[in-house]
C-alpha positions as CSV (number, residue, x, y, z in Angstrom):
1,X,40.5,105.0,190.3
2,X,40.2,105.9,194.3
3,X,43.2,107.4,196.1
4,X,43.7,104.3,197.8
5,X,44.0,102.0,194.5
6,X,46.3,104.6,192.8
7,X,48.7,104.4,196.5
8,X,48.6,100.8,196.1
9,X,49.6,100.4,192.7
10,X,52.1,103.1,193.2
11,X,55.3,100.5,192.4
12,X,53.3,99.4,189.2
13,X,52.3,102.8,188.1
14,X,56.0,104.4,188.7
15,X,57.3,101.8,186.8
16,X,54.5,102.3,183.3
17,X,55.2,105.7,183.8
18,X,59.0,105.4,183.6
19,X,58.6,102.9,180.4
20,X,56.5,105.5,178.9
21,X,58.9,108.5,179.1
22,X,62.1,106.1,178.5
23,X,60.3,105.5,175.4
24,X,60.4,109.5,174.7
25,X,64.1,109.6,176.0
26,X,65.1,106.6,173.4
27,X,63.2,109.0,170.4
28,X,64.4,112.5,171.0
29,X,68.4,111.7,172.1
30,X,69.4,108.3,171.9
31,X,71.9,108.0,174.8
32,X,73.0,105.1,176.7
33,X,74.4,106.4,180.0
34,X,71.4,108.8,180.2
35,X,68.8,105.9,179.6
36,X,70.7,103.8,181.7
37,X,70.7,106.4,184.3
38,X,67.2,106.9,184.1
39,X,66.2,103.5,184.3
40,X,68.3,103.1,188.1
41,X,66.3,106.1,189.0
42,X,63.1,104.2,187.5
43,X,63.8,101.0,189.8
44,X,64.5,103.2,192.8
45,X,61.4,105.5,192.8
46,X,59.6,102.3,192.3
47,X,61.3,100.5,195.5
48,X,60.4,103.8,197.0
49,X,56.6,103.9,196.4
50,X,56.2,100.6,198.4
51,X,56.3,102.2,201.8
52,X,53.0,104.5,200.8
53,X,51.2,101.8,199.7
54,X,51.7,100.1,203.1
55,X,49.4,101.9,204.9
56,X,46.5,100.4,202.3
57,X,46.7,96.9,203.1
58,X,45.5,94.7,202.5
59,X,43.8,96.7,199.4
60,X,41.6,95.2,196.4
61,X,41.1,96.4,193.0
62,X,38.3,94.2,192.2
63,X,37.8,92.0,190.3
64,X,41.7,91.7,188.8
65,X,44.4,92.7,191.9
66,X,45.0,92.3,195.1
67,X,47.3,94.4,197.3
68,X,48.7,92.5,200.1
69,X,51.6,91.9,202.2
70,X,52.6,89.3,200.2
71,X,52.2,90.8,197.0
72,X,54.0,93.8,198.3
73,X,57.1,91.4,199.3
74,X,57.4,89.5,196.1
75,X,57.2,93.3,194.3
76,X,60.0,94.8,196.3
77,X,62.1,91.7,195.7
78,X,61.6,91.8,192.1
79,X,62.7,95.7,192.0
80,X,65.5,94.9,193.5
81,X,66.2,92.0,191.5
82,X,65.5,94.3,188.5
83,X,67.7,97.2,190.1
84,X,70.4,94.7,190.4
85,X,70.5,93.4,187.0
86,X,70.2,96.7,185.4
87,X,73.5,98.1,187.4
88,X,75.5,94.7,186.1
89,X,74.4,95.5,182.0
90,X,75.8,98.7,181.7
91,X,78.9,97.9,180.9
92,X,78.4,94.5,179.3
93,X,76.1,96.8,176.6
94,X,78.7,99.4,176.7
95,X,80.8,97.0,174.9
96,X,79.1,96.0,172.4
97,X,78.2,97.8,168.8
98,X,74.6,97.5,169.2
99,X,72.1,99.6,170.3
100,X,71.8,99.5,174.0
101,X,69.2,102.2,174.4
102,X,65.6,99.6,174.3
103,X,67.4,96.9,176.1
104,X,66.4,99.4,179.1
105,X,62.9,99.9,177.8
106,X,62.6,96.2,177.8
107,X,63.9,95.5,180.8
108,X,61.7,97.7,182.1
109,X,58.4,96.0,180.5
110,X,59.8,92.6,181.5
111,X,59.6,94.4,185.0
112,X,56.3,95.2,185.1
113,X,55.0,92.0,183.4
114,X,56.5,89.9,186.4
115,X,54.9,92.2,189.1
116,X,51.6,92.4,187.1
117,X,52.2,88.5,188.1
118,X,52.6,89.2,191.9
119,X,49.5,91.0,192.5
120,X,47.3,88.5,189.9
121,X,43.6,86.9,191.3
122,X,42.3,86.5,188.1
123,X,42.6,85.0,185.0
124,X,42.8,88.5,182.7
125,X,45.3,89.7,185.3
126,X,47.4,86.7,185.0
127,X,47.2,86.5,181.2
128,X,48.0,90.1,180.7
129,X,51.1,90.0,182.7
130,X,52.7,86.7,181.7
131,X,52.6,88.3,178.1
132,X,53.7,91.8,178.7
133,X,56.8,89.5,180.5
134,X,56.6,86.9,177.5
135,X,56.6,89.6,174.4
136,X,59.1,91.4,176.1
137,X,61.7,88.7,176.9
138,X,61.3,87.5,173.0
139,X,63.0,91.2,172.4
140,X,65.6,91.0,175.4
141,X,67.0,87.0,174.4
142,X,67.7,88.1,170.6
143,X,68.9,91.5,172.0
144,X,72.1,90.6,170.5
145,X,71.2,90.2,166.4
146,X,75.0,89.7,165.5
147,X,75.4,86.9,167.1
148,X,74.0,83.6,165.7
149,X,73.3,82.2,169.2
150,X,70.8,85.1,170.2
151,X,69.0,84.7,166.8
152,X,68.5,80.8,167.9
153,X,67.3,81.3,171.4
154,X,64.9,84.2,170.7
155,X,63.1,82.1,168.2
156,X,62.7,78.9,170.2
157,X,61.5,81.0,173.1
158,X,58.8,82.6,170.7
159,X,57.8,79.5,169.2
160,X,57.2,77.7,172.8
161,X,56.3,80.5,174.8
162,X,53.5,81.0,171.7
163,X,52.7,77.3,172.8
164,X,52.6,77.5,176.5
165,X,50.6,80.4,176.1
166,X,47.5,78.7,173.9
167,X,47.7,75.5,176.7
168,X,47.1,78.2,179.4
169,X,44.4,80.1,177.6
170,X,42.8,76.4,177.0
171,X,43.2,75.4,180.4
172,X,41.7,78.4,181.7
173,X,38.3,78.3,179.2
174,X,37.9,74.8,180.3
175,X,38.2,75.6,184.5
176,X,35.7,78.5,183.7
177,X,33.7,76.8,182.0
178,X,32.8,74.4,184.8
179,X,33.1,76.9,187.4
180,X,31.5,80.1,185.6
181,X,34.6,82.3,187.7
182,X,37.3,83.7,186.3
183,X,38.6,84.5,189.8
184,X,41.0,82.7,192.0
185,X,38.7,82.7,195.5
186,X,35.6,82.1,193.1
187,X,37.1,79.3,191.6
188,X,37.9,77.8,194.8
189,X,34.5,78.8,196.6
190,X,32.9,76.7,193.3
191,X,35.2,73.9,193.4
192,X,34.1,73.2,197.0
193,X,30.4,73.7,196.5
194,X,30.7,71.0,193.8
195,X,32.9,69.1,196.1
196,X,34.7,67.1,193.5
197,X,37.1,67.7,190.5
198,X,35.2,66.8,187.3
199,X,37.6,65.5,184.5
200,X,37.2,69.1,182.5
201,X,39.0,71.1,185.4
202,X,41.2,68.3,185.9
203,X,41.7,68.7,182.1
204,X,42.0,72.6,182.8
205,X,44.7,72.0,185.2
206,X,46.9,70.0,183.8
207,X,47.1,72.6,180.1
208,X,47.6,75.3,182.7
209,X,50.2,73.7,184.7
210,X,51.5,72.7,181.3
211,X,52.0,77.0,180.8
212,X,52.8,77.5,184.5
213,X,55.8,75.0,184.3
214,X,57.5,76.2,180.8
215,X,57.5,79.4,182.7
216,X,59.1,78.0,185.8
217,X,61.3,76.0,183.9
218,X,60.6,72.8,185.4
219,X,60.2,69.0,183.6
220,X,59.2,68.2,181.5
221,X,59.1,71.9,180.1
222,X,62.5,72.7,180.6
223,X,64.0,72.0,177.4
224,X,64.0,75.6,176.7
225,X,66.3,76.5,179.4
226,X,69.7,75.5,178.5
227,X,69.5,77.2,174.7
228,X,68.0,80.4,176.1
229,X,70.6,80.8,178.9
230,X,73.2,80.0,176.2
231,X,72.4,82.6,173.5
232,X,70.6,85.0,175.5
233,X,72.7,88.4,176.6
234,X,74.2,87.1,180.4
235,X,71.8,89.8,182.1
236,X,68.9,88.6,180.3
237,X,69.7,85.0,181.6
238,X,70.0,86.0,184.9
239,X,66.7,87.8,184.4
240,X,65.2,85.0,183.4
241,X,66.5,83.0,185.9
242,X,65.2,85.1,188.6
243,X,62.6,87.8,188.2
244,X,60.7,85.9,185.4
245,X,60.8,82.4,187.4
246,X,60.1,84.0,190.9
247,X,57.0,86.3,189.4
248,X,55.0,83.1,188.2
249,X,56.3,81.1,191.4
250,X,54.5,84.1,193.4
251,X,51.0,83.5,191.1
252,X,51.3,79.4,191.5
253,X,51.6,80.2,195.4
254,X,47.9,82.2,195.4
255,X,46.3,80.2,192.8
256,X,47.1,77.1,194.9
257,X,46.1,78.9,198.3
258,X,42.8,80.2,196.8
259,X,41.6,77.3,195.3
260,X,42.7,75.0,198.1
261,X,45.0,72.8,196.2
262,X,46.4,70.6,199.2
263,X,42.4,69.3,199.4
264,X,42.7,67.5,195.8
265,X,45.2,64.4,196.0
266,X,45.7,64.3,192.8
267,X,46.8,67.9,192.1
268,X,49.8,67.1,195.2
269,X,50.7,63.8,193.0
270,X,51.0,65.5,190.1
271,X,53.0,68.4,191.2
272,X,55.1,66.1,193.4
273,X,56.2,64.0,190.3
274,X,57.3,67.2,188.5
275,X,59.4,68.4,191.8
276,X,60.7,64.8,191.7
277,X,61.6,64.7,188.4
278,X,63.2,68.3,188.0
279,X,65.9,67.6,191.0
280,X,66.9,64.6,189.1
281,X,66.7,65.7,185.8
282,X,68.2,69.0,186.6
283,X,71.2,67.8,188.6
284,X,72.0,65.0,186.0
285,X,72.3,66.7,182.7
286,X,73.8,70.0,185.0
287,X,76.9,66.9,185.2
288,X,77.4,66.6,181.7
289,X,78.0,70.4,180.9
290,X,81.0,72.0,180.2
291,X,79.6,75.3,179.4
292,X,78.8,77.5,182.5
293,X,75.9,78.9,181.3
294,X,74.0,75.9,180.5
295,X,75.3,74.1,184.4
296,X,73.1,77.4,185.6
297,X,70.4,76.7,183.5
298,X,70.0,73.2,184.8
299,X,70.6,74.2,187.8
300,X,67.7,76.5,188.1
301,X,65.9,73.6,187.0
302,X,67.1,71.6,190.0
303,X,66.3,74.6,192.2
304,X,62.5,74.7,191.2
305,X,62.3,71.0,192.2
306,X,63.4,72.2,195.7
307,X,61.5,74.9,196.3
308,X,58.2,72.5,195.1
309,X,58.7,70.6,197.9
310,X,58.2,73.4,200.3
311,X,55.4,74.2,198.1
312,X,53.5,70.8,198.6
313,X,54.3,70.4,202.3
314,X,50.8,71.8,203.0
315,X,51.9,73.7,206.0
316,X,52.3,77.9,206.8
317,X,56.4,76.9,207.3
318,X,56.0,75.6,203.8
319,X,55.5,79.2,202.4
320,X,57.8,81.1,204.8
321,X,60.5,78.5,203.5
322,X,59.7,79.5,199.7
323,X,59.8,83.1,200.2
324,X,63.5,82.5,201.9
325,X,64.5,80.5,199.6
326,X,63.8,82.6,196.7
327,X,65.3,85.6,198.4
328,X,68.4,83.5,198.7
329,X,68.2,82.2,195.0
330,X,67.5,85.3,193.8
331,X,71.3,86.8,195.8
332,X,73.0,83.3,194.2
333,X,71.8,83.4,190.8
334,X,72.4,86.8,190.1
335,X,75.4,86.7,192.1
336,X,77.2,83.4,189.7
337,X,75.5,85.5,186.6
338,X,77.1,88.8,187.8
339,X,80.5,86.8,188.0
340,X,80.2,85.4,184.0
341,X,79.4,89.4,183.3
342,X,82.1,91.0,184.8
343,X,84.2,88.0,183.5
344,X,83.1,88.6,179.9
345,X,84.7,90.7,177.4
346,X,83.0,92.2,174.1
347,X,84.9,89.5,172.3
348,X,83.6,86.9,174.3
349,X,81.4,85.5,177.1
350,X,83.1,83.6,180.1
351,X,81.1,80.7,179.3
352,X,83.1,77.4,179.5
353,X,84.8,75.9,182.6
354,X,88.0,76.3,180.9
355,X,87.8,80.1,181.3
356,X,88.1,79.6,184.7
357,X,91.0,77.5,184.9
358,X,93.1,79.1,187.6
359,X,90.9,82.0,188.0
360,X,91.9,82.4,191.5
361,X,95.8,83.0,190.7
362,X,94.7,85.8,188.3
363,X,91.7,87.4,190.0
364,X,91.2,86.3,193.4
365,X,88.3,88.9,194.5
366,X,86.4,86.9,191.7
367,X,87.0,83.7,192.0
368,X,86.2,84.5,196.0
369,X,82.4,85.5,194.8
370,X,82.1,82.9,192.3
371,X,83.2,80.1,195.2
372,X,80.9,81.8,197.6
373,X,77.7,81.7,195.1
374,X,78.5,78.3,194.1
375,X,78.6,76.9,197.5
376,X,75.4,78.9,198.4
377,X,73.5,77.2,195.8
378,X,74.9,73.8,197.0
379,X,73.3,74.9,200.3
380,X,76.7,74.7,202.0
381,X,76.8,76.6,205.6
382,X,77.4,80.3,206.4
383,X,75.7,81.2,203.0
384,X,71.8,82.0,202.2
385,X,71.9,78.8,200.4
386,X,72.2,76.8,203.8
387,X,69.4,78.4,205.4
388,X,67.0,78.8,202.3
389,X,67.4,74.9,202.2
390,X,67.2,74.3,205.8
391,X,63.6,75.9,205.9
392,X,62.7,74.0,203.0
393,X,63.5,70.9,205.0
394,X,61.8,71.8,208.5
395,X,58.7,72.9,205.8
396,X,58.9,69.1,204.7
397,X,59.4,67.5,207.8
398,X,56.6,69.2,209.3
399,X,54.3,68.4,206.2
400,X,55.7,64.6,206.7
401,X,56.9,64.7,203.5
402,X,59.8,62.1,203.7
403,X,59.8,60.6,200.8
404,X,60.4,63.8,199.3
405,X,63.0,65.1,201.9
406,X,64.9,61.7,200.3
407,X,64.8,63.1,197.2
408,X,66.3,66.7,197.9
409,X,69.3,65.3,200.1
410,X,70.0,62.7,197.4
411,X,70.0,65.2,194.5
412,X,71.6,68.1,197.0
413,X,74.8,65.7,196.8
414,X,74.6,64.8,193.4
415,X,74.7,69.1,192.9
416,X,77.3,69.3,195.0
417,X,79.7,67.4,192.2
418,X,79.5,70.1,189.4
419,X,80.1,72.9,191.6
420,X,83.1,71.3,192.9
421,X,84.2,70.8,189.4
422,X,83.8,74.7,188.7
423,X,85.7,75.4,192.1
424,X,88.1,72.9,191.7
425,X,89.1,74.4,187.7
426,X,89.3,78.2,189.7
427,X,91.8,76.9,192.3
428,X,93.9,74.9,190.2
429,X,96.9,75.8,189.1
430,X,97.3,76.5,185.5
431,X,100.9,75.4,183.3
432,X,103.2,77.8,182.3
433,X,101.0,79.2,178.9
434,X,98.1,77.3,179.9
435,X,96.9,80.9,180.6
436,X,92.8,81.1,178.9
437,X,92.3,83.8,176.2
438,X,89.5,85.2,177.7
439,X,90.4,89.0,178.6
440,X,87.8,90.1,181.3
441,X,86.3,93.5,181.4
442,X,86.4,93.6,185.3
443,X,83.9,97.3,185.6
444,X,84.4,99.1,188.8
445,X,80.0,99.2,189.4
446,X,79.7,95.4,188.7
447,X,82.9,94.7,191.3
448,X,81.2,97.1,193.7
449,X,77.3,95.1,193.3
450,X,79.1,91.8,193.6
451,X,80.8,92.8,197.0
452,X,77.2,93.9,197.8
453,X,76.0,90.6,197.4
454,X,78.8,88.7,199.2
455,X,77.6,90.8,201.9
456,X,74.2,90.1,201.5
457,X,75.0,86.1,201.0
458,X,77.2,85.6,204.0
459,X,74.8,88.4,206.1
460,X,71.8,85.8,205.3
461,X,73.7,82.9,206.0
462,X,75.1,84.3,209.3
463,X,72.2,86.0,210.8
464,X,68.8,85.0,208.7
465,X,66.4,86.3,211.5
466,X,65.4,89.9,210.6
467,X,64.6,88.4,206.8
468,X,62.7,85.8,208.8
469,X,60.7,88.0,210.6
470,X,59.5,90.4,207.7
471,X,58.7,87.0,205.8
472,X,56.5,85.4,208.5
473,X,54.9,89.2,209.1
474,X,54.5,89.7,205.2
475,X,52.9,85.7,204.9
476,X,50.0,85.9,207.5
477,X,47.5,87.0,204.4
478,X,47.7,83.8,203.3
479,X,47.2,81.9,206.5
């Protein structure tokens, strides 16, 4: 390994390295602040090897990585994601009688699967991190073994995660069969030569996208979602909701660049009818939920659909919009997540909309951030929501995408309903003893990152220029 690789993959290495010794840490004095202080300090050396490795790009490390602007981007995001969610477990972990010590170790692996994603051009690369992500998220979902719920989810997601995993594998043999490349530009370079799609990569295709989507969540592979969010530990969810989704939305982006995917019709038709068909499917069953958990889960599901129709627009505003737009979702989600956390007692999760009932007259710094998130993530204005969506709809208008556009303002107001609901249950004004049982923990640190996000959501919302900037300088490696 040159100087120049080792600089690059600086964020990567720091992040093995930290697993490694946390590992140690965990053996010799199993201690839950000092793990969990180590891990912060893990995240932030990470964040802080980014600004070496800028001077290298764009850097290869052939035939597997590639170093670029926007692979350097998606990693910081996903640090600070990571960073984020780490500071909000502390004290939900705290609580609770198990053994907090490997949920950090984890976390960590989680961490570095999803960033293995990022900087993925190859098959191997690609496979290797979605399972270090995949193995390690079957450990974080059941985290919690006394409870029923955690046993549940953390089986299912094995079982179909397993499954996803042999339709990627068997997608893959069948596009590399045809096209003797393993590599994302190869791959492309030979699809062009042969200047058609033979049924076999067509065939390849559609078991990969069957992989891609289980991870992203999106229909019809979303079943898992609303289980998983339900049993899994509330940081885990939130993890899942972000870091994990984001780090294979990231890989779909430069597999679709490098291959030229807007060139082959059918691969837009396809990938339209699952954007189509998340939004409504999301937003629909997100109606019928009473439990908060599972309203985020289909949520996210909705959210995907939007962000695929940036993604098909075929234009370079298309992928400024989606980088916005996840930066924004990623704010949201683990904003509305943070709130359930901080909400949550070791009893109990803050999981149905009855727990909320009056929230405002009882805690009205909370119910503030929760209103704020929720709006954001019906794309209301002054939030990161607004503008995340707004891109998405200048991406679509300038990729004459209207049929599409009609889809996301129709389903944008159908959203708009359930998060009412929730808003509607914090504001109104509970009967004398209608008071819930829930008895929220309320921790000083997860108060403190939640103002930090408020700041961050309104900041975006207000005054989205500087993140819109670094995006478009960060996204001209893929132009």
């Amino acid at each position: 390994m040159s100087y120049a690789d080792f600089i690059s993959l600086g964020p990567l290495i720091t992040l093995c390295a930290a697993a490694v010794i946390a590992m140690l840490l965990v053996a010799v004095w199993r201690n839950h602040r000092l793990v969990y202080a180590f891990t912060v300090l893990a995240f932030l050396m990470g964040l802080m090897a980014i600004v070496p490795a800028i001077r290298y790009i764009p850097h290869l490390v052939p035939p597997l990585l590639v170093i670029d602007e926007f692979s350097l981007f998606n990693t910081g995001l996903i640090l600070v994601a990571g960073f984020i969610i780490v500071l909000l477990s502390f004290n939900y972990f705290e609580e609770r009688e198990e053994r907090k010590e490997e949920y950090y170790l984890l976390l960590l692996l989680a961490t570095i699967g999803a960033m293995v994603l990022v900087v993925s051009r190859h098959f191997m690369s690609l496979f290797l991190g979605l399972e270090i992500l995949s193995i390690s998220l079957y450990g974080l979902i059941a985290y919690l073994r006394a409870r029923e719920r955690s046993d549940e989810a953390g089986i299912k997601y094995l079982m179909l995660a397993a499954l996803s995993s042999a339709f990627l594998l068997f997608g893959m043999a069948l596009i590399y069969a045809f096209t003797g490349h393993m590599d994302f530009p190869g791959i492309g370079a030979a699809l062009r030569q042969a200047g058609y799609l033979p049924v076999s990569v067509m065939a390849g295709f559609g078991l990969m996208l069957i992989g891609v989507g289980f991870k992203l969540g999106v229909v019809p592979f979303h079943m898992w979602a609303p289980d998983i969010y339900e049993g899994a530990p509330l940081p885990v969810a939130a993890f899942i909701a972000t870091v994990s989704k984001g780090g294979m939305l990231v890989l779909l982006i430069r597999f679709y660049q490098d291959i030229h995917g807007n060139d082959y019709p059918m691969l837009w038709w396809i990938v339209a009818i699952v954007a189509v068909s998340s939004m409504f499917v999301g937003n629909w069953l997100a109606l019928m939920q009473q439990n908060v958990k599972r309203i985020l889960a289909y949520s996210s599901i909705a959210h995907m659909g939007y962000i695929l129709v940036a993604f098909l627009s075929g234009v370079q505003t298309g992928l400024e919009a989606i980088a916005f737009y996840l930066v924004a979702y990623f704010i949201t989600s683990i904003g509305a997540f943070g709130v359930v956390i901080v909400m949550s007692s070791s009893q109990q999760d803050a999981e149905t909309v009855a727990d909320y009932k009056g929230l405002f007259w009882r805690y009205p710094w909370v119910a503030t951030i929760f209103t704020a998130m929720l709006l954001s993530l019906a794309g209301i204005p002054l939030t990161a929501g607004f503008i995340g969506k707004f891109y998405v709809v200048m991406a679509g208008v300038h990729g004459h995408q209207w049929v599409l556009l009609f889809m996301l303002a129709a389903n944008s107001v159908i959203g708009l309903y359930y998060y009412i609901r929730l808003i509607a249950a914090m504001f109104n004004t509970p009967a004398a003893g209608e008071w819930v049982a829930v008895k929220p923990a309320l921790p000083v640190a997860g108060n403190i990152t939640l103002a930090l996000l408020m700041i961050l959501l309104v900041g975006l919302g207000v005054y989205p220029t500087g993140m819109m900037q670094l995006i478009q300088q960060m996204m001209k490696i893929l132009v």
